[in-house]
N, C-alpha and C positions, 0 to 999 in steps of 0.2 A: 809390288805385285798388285794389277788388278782383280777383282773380281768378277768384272764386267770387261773382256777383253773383246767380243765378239758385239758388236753394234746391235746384228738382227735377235741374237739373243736377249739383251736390254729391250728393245723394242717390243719383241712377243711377253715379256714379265711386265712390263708397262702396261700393255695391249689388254693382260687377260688379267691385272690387277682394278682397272678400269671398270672393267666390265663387271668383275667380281662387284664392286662399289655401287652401278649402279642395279645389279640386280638386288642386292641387300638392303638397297633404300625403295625402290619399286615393289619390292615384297612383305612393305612394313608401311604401305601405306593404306589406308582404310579410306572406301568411298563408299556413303549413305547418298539414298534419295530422298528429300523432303517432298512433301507434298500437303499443299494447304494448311500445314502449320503455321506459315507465314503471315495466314488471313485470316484465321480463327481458332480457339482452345475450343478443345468439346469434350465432354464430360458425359458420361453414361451411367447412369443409375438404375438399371433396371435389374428385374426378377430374371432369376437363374433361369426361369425357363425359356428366354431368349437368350440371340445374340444380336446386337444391334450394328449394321453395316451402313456410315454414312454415308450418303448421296449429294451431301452437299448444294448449291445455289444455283438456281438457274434463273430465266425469263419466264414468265406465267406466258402462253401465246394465247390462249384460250378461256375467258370468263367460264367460272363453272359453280356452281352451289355445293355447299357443302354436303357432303353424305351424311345418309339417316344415321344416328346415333340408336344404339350402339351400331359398328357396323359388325358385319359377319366375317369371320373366319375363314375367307375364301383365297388359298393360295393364287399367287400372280396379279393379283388383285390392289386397287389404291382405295384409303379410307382417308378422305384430305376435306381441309375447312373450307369456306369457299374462299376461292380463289377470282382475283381479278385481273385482267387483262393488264401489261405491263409491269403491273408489279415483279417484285422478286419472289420464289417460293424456295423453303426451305423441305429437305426429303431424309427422311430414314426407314429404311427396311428391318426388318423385324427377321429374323429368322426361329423359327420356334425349336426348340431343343427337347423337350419334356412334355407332351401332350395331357392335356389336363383330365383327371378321370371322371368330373362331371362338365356341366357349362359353369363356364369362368369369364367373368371381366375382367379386361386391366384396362387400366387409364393411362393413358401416353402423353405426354405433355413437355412441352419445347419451352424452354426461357432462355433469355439472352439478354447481354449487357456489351453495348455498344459503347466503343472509347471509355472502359475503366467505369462507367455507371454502375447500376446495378440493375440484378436481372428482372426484366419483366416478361412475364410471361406471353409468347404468341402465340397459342393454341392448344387447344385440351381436345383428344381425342380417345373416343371408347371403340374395345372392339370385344366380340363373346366370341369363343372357343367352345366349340364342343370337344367331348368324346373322341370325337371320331378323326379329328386333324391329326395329323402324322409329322414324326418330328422328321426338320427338313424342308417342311413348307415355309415359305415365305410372303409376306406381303407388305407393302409398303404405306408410309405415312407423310401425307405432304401438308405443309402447312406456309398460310400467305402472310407472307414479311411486313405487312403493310406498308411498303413502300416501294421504288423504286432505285434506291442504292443504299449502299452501306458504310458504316462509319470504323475505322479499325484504329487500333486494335477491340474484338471482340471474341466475346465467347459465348457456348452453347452450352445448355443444361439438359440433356433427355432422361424424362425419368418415366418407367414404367411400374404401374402395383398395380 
């Protein structure tokens, strides 16, 4: 005695075993995106009163001086070291979480260690807060690579107090 007497019957139990197989492996597989982990570790240290969003590496296009220290508190705004033409600049946004109940400093400050060295510091930036900034604001902080390329693997240190 067969079990399987009828061809197109074996066919559709073949057919829709198949199929069973491959949805059970298609629905068990997991896809992540990387993004720029490949080119640097970054590290955030900062006060609870931010959140720090990084912006990562780009081309300086435009020579500029550094801003007045400490800089001000002014949402949509950049507080950056001077920067020079060609180089590379490094950027981190600040988002403020906790608005401060008097004027407050924090000190922002970038270090980095290229190819497994260790970290030196590229830039120390201040900014005051008043009262009256609203959590939600954000402003940004650029700071110049002093060079024109990079050496990896690397990593970033942002520490804010």
């Amino acid at each position: 005695m067969r079990p399987f007497r009828d061809r197109y019957l074996r066919s559709a139990l073949l057919t829709i075993t198949a199929l069973l197989l491959v949805h059970s492996y298609a629905s068990n597989v997991s896809v992540s995106t990387v993004a720029l982990q490949d080119q640097y570790g970054l590290t955030f240290a900062i006060s609870s009163a931010f959140t720090a969003i990084d912006r990562g590496f780009s081309n300086i296009t435009n020579t500029q001086t550094g801003s007045t220290q400490p800089c001000l508190w002014i949402t949509g705004t950049t507080c950056n070291t001077a920067l020079t033409t060609s180089h590379l600049e490094y950027s981190v946004v600040l988002r403020l979480n906790t608005p401060p109940s008097l004027l407050t400093s924090y000190t922002v400050t970038v270090a980095w260690g290229q190819n497994g060295g260790p970290l030196i510091q590229m830039g120390q930036l201040t900014v005051s807060i008043s009262a009256l900034a609203l959590a939600g604001q954000q402003m940004a902080f650029t700071y110049d690579t002093g060079g024109t390329s990079l050496t990896t693997p690397m990593s970033i240190n942002v520490t804010v107090n």
